[in-house]
N, C-alpha and C positions, 0 to 999 in steps of 0.2 A: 286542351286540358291535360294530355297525355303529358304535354313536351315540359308544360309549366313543376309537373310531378315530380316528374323526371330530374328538375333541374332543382328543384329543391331539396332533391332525397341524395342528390351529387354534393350541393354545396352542404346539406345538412355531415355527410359521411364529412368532407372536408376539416369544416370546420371542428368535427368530433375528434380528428385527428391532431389536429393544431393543442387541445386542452388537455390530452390526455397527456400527464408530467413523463422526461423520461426517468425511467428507472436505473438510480447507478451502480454497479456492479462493487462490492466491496465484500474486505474480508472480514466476518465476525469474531468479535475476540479481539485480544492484545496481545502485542511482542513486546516483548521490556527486553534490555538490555543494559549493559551497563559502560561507566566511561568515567573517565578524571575529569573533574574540574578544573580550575585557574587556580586554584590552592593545593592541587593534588590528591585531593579526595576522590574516595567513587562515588558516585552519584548514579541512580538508577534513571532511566527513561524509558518511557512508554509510549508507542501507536495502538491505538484506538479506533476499531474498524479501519484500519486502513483499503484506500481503496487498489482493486486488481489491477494489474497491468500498469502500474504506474509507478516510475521510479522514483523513489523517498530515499533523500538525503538525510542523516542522523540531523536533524535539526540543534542538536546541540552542541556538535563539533564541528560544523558545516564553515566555519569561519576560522579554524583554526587546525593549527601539522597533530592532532591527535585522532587514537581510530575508538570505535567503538567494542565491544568485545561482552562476552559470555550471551549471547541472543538467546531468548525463551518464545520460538512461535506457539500459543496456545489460542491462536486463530483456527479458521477451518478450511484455512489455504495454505500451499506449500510457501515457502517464503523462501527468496533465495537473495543472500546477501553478497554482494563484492567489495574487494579491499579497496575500490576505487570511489569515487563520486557520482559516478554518472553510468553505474551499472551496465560496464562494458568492460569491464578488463576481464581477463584470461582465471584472474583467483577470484571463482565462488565456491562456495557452497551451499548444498541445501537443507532445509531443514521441515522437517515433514509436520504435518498437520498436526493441532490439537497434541500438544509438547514437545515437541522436536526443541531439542535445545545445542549448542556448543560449549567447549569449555571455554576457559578465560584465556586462552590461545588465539581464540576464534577471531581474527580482527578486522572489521569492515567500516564502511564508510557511506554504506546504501545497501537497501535491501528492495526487492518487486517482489509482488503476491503473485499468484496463480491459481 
C-alpha cells in the first residue's frame, strides 16, 4: 500500500510539472523609434513587450542598407541597441529604463533588453 502511495504521489508531482506553462521573461512597455521609408519619409516603429535576452532586428529595415535612429526605451529594461544586425558589433549603446532615449544621431539596426 505504502509503495503504490508512494508511486502515485511521484507520478502525480510529475505530472504537475509537465502542465505548469513556462513563464517568459519579457520587457514591459514600448521602445519606438524612428526610420525612413521607400519614399523617404520618417515613419515611427514600435516593440511591444519585447522579450529579454533576445536579439530584435528593426523589423522594418531588416531587408534593406537603412538604419534606425532616435530609440525611446520606456520599457522596464535597459535596452541596448547596435549599429549592426545581429547584436554583435563593437557600436552600442545603452539606454536605461523607463525613458532613456537617443538623439536622431543614434543609429542602429537591433536592439537586446535586459
Amino acid at each position: 500500500m505504502r509503495t503504490r502511495t508512494a508511486f502515485l504521489s511521484l507520478v502525480s508531482a510529475v505530472a504537475l510539472c509537465f502542465t505548469i506553462p513556462a513563464v517568459a521573461s519579457a520587457a514591459d512597455g514600448e521602445f519606438t523609434y524612428r526610420y525612413y521609408d521607400e519614399d523617404e519619409e520618417i515613419q515611427v516603429g514600435t516593440l511591444v513587450d519585447p522579450d529579454d535576452g533576445e536579439c530584435i532586428e528593426i523589423p522594418e529595415i531588416a531587408d534593406w542598407d537603412v538604419d534606425a535612429f532616435r530609440p525611446r526605451n520606456d520599457t522596464d529594461s535597459t535596452a541596448v541597441v547596435f549599429l549592426d544586425d545581429g547584436c554583435s558589433s563593437d557600436s552600442y549603446f545603452s539606454l536605461r529604463p523607463n525613458g532613456g532615449r537617443g538623439s536622431d544621431r543614434l543609429l542602429f539596426r537591433s536592439v537586446i533588453f535586459s
